[in-house]
Structure formats: structure tokens, C-alpha cells
TIVO-2410 file (N, C-alpha, C; in nm, 3 decimals):
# residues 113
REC num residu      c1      c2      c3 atome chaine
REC   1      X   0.915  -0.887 -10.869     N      A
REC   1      X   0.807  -0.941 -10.790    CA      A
REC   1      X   0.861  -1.054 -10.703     C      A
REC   2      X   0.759  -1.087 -10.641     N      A
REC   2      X   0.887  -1.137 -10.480    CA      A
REC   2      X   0.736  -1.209 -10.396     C      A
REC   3      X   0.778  -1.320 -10.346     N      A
REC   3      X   0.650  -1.373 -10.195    CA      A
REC   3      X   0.729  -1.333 -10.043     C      A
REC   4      X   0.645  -1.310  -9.990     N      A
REC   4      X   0.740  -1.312  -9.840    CA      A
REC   4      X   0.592  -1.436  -9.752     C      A
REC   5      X   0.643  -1.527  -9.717     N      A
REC   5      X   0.590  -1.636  -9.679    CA      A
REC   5      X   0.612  -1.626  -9.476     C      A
REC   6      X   0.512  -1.580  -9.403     N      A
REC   6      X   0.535  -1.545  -9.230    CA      A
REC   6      X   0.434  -1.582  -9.175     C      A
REC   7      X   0.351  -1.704  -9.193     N      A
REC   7      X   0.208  -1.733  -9.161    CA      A
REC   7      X   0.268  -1.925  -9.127     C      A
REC   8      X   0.255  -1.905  -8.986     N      A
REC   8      X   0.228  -2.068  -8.955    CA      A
REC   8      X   0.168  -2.093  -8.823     C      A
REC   9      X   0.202  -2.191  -8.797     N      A
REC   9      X   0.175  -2.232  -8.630    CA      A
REC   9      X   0.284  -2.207  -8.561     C      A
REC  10      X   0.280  -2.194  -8.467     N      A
REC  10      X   0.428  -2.111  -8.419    CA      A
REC  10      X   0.487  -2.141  -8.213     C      A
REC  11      X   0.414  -2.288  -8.182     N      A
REC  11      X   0.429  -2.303  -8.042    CA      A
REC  11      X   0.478  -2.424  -8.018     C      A
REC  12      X   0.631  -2.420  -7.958     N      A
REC  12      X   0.696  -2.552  -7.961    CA      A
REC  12      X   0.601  -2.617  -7.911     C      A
REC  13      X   0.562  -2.593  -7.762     N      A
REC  13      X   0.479  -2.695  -7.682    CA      A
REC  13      X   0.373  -2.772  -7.758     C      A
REC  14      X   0.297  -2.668  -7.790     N      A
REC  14      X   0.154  -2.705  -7.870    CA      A
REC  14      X   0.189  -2.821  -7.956     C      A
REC  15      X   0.285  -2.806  -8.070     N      A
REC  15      X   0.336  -2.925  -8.189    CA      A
REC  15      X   0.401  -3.023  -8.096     C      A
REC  16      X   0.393  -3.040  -8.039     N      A
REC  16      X   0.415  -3.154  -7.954    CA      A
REC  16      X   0.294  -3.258  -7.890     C      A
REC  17      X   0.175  -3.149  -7.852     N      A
REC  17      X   0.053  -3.194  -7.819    CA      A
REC  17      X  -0.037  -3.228  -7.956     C      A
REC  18      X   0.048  -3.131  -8.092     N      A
REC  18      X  -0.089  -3.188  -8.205    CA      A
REC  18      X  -0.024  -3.153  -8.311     C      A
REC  19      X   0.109  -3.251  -8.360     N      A
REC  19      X   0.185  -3.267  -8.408    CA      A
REC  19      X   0.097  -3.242  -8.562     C      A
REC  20      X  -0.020  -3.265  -8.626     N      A
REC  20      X  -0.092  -3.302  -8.724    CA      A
REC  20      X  -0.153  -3.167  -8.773     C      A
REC  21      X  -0.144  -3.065  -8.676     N      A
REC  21      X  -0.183  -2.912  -8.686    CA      A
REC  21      X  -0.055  -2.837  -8.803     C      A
REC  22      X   0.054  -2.901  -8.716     N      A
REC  22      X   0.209  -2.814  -8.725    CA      A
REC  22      X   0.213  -2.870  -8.888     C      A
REC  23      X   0.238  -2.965  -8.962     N      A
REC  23      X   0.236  -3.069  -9.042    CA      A
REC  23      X   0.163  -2.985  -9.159     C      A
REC  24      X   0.022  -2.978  -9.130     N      A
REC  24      X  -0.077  -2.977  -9.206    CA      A
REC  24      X  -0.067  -2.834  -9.227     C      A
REC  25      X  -0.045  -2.732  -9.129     N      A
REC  25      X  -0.019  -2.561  -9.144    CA      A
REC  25      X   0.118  -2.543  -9.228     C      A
REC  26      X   0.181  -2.597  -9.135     N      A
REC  26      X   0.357  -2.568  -9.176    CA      A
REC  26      X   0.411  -2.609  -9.299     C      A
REC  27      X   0.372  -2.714  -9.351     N      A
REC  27      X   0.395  -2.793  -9.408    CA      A
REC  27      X   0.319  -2.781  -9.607     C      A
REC  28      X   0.177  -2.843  -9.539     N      A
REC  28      X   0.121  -2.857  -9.671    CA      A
REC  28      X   0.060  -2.697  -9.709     C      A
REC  29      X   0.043  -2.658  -9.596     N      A
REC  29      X   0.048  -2.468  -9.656    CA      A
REC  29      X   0.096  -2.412  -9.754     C      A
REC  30      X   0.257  -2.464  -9.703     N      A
REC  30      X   0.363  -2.390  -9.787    CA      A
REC  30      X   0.382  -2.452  -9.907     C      A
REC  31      X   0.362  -2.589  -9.915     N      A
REC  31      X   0.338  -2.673 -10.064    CA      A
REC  31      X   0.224  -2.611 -10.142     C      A
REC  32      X   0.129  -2.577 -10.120     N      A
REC  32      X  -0.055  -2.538 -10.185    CA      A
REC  32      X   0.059  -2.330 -10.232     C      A
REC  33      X   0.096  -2.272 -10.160     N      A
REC  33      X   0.150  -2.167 -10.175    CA      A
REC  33      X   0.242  -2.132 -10.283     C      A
REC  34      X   0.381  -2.277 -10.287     N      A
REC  34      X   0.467  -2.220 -10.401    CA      A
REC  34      X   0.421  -2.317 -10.500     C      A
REC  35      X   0.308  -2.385 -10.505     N      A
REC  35      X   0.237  -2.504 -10.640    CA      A
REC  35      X   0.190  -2.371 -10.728     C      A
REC  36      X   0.104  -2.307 -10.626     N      A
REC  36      X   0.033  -2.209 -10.710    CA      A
REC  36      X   0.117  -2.041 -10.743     C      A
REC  37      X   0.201  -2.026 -10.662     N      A
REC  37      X   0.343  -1.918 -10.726    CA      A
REC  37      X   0.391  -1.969 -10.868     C      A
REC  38      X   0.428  -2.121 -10.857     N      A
REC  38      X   0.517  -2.196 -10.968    CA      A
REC  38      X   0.452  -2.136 -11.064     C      A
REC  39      X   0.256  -2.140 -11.113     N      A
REC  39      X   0.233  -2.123 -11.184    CA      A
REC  39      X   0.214  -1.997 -11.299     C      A
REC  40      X   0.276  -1.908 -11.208     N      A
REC  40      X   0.299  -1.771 -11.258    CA      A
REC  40      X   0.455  -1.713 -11.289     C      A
REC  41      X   0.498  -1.879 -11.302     N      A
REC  41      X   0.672  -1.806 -11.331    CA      A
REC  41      X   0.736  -1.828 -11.193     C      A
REC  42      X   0.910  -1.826 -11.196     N      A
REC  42      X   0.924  -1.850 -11.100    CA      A
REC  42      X   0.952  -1.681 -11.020     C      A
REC  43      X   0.923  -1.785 -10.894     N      A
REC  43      X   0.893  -1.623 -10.827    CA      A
REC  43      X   0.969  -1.622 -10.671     C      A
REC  44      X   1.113  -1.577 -10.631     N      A
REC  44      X   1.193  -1.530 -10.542    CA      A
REC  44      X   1.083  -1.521 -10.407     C      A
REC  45      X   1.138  -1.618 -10.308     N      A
REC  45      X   1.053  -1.611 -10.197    CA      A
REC  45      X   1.123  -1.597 -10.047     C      A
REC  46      X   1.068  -1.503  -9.932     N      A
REC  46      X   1.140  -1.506  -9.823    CA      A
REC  46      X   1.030  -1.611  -9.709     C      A
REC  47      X   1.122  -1.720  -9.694     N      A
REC  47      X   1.031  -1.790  -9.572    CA      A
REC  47      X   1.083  -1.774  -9.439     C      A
REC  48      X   1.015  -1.732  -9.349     N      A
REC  48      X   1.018  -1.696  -9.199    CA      A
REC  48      X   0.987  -1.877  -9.134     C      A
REC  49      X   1.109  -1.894  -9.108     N      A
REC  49      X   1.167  -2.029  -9.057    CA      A
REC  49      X   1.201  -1.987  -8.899     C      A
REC  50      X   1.301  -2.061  -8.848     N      A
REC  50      X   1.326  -2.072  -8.704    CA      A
REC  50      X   1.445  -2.112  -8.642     C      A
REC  51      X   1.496  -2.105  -8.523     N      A
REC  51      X   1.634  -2.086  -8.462    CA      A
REC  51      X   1.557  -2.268  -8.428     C      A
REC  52      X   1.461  -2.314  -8.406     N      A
REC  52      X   1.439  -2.442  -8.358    CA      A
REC  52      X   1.492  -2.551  -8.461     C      A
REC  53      X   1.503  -2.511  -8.603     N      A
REC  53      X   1.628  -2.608  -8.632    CA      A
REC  53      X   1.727  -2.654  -8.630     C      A
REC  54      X   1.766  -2.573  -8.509     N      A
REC  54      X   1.908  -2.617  -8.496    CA      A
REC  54      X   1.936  -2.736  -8.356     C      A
REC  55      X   1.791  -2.759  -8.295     N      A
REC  55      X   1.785  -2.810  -8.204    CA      A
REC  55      X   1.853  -2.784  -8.122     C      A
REC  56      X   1.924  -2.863  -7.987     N      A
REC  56      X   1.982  -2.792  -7.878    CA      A
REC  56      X   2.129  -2.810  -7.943     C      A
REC  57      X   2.192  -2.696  -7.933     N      A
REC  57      X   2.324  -2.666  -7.945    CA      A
REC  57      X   2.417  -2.657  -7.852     C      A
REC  58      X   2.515  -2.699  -7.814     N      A
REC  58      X   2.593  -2.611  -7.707    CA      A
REC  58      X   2.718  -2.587  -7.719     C      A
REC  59      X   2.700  -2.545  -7.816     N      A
REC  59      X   2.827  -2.446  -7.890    CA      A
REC  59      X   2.743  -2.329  -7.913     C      A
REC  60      X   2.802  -2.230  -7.868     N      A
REC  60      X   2.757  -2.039  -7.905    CA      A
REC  60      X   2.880  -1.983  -7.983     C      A
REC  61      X   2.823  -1.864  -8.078     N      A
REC  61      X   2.761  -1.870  -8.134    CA      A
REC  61      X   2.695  -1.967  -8.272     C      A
REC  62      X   2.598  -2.021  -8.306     N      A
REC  62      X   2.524  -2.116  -8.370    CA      A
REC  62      X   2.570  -2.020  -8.524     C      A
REC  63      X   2.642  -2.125  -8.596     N      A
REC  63      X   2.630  -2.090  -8.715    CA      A
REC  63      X   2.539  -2.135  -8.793     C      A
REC  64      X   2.495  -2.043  -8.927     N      A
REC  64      X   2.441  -2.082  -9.022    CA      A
REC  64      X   2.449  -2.194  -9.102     C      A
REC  65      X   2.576  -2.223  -9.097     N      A
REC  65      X   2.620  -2.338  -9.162    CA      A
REC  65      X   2.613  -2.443  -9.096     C      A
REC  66      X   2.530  -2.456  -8.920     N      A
REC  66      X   2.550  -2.538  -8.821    CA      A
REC  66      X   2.453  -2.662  -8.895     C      A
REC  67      X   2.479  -2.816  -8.812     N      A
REC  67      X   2.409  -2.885  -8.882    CA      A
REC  67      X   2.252  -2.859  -8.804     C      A
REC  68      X   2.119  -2.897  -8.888     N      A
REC  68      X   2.009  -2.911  -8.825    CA      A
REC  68      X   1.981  -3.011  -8.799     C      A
REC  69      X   1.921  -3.048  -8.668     N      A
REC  69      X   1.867  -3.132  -8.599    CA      A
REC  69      X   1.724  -3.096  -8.436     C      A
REC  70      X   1.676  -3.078  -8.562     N      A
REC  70      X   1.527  -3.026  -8.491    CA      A
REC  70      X   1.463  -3.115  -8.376     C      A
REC  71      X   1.447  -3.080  -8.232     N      A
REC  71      X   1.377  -3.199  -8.190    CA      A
REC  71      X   1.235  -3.189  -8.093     C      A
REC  72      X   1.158  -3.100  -8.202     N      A
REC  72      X   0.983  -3.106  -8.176    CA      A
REC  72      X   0.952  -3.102  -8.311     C      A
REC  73      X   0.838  -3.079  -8.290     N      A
REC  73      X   0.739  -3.077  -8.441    CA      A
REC  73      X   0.777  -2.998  -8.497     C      A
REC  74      X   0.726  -2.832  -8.452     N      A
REC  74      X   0.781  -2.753  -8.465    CA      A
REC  74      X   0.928  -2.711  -8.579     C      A
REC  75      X   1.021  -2.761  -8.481     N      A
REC  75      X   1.133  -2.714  -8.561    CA      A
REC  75      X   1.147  -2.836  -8.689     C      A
REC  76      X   1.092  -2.935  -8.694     N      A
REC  76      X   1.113  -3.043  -8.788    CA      A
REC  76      X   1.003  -2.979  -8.928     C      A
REC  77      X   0.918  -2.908  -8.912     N      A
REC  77      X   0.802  -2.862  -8.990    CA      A
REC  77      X   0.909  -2.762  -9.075     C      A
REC  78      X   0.984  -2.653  -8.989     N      A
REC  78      X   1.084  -2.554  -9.053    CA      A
REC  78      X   1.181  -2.645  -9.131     C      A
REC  79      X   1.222  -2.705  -9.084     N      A
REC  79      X   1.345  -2.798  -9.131    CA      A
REC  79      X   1.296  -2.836  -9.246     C      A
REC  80      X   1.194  -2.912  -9.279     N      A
REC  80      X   1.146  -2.980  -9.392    CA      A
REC  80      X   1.111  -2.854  -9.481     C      A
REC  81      X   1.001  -2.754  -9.418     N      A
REC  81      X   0.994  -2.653  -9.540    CA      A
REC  81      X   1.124  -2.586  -9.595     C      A
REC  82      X   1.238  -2.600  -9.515     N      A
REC  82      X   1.355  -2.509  -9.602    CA      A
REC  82      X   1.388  -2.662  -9.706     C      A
REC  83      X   1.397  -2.758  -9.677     N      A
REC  83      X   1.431  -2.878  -9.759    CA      A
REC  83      X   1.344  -2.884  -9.881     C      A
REC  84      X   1.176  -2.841  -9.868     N      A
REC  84      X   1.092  -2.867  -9.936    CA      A
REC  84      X   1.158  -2.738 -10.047     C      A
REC  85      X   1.156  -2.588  -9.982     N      A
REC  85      X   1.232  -2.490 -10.100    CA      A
REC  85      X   1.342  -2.518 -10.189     C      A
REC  86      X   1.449  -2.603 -10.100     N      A
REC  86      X   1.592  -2.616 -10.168    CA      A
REC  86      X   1.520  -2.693 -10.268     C      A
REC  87      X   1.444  -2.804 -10.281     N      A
REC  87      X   1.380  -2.874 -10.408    CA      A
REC  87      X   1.338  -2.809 -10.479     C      A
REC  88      X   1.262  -2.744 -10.470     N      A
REC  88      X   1.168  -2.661 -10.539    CA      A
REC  88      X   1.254  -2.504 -10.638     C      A
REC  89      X   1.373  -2.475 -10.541     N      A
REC  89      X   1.430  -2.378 -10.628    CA      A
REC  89      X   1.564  -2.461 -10.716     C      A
REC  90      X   1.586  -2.600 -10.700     N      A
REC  90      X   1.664  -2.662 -10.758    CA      A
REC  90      X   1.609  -2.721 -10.864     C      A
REC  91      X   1.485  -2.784 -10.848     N      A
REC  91      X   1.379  -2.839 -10.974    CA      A
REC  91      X   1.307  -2.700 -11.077     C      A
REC  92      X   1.291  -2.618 -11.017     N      A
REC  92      X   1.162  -2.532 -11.087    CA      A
REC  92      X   1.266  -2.398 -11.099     C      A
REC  93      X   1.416  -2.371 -11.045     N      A
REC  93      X   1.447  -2.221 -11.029    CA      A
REC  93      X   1.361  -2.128 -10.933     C      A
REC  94      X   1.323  -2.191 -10.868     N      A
REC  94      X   1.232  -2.097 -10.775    CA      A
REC  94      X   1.319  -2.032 -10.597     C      A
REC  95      X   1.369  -1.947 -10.618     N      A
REC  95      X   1.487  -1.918 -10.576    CA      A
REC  95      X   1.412  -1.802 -10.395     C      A
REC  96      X   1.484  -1.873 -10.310     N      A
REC  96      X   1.424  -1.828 -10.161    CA      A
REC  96      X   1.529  -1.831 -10.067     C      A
REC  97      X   1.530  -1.773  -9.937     N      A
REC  97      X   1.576  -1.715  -9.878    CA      A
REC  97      X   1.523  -1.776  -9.742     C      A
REC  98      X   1.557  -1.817  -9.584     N      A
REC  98      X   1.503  -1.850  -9.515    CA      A
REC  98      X   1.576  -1.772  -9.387     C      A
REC  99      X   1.450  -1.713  -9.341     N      A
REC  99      X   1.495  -1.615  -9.234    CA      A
REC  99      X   1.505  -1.719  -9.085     C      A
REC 100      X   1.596  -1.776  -8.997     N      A
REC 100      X   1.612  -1.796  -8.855    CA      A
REC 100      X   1.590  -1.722  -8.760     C      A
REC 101      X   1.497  -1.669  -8.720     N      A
REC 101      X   1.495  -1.617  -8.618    CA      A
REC 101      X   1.494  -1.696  -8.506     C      A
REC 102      X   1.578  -1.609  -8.370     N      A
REC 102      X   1.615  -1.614  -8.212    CA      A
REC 102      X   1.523  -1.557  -8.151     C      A
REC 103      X   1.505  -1.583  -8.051     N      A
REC 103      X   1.453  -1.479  -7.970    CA      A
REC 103      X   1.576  -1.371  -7.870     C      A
REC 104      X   1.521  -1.244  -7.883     N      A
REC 104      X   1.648  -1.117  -7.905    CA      A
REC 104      X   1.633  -1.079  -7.743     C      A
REC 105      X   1.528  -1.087  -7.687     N      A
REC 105      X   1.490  -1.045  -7.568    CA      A
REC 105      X   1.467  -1.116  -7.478     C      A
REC 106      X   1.462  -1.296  -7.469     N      A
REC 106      X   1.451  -1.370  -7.410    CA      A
REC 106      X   1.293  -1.487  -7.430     C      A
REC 107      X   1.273  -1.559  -7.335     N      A
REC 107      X   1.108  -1.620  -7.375    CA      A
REC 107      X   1.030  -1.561  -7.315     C      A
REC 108      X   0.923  -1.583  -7.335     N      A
REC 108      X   0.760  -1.527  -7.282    CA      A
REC 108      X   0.704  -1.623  -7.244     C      A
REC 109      X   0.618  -1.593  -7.201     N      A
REC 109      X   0.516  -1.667  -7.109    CA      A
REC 109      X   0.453  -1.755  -7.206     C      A
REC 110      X   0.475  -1.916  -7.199     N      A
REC 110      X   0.369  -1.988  -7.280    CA      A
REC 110      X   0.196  -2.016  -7.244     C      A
REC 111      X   0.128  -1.975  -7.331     N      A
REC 111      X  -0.013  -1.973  -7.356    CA      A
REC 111      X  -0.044  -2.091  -7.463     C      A
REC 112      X  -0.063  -2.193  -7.427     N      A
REC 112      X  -0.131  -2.339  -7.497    CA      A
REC 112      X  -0.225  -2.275  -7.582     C      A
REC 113      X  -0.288  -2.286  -7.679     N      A
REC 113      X  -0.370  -2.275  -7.763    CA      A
REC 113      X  -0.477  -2.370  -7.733     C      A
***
């Protein structure tokens, strides 16, 4: 048995305009989520994180092992939830996985919320 965790706020711009959205979704979501996993044993989780932790790079290709330095809400919300897991599977054994995704095809058109 397994969580796959892919539900947040998801618009650099926007977490910039309402930093308290990103925080409160991104953030205390995913705390209320593995509080109440913990209580059923520990339970192997995949979190859908972001290429925005790595902040601006300019070295290609960006390793995994690159350091993070997030610089919107946004990528600081990812940053902290993979920090918040590494605790959580280091205190409790609660053992997760954090997917980075790029964008493969380029950006899209931003739509403000």
C-alpha cells in the first residue's frame, strides 16, 4: 500500500501575489495528509514536487543532487514539503519519493487565478 500525493497550487506568478494560499495548500495540506497516513502505519509516499526548486540555474544539465534554492513561493512551498518528508520518513520511517518535474514542451500561456 502506497499514497501518491499530486494536489496543490501550482502558479509561480499567483504565489507571489498570495503567498498565504501556496503555504496553507502546499504546505499544511501535506502536513493534515501524512499526520493522518502516520496513523495507519507507515505508509511509502510519491510527492509531485517541482523543477522550481532549484531556482535559476545556469549550469545545464540540473542535477538531482543540485543545491536548492527556490526563489518564489511556489518553489519554497516544494522545497519545504520535500524537507517536511525527509523529517517525517527519518522520525516516523515514513519513506517517499519526490517527483521534479520540467516542463518537456516548453511554457504556456499564464492565466492568474
Amino acid at each position: 500500500m502506497g499514497l501518491m500525493h499530486f494536489a496543490a497550487s501550482a502558479h509561480v506568478h499567483e504565489s507571489t501575489l498570495n503567498p498565504g494560499k501556496y503555504y496553507r495548500n502546499n504546505l499544511v495540506g501535506l502536513l493534515n495528509l501524512i499526520e493522518a497516513a502516520r496513523r495507519y502505519g507507515p505508509v511509502p509516499l510519491v510527492f509531485s514536487s517541482s523543477c522550481t526548486v532549484y531556482g535559476n540555474k545556469r549550469k545545464s544539465p540540473i542535477s538531482e543532487a543540485s543545491s536548492l534554492k527556490p526563489i518564489n513561493p511556489y518553489g519554497n512551498t516544494k522545497a519545504m514539503a520535500e524537507c517536511l518528508l525527509a523529517d517525517f520518513d527519518a522520525g516516523y520511517e515514513m519513506p517517499y519519493v519526490a517527483l521534479r518535474y520540467f516542463n518537456a514542451a516548453g511554457a504556456a500561456p499564464i492565466h492568474p487565478a
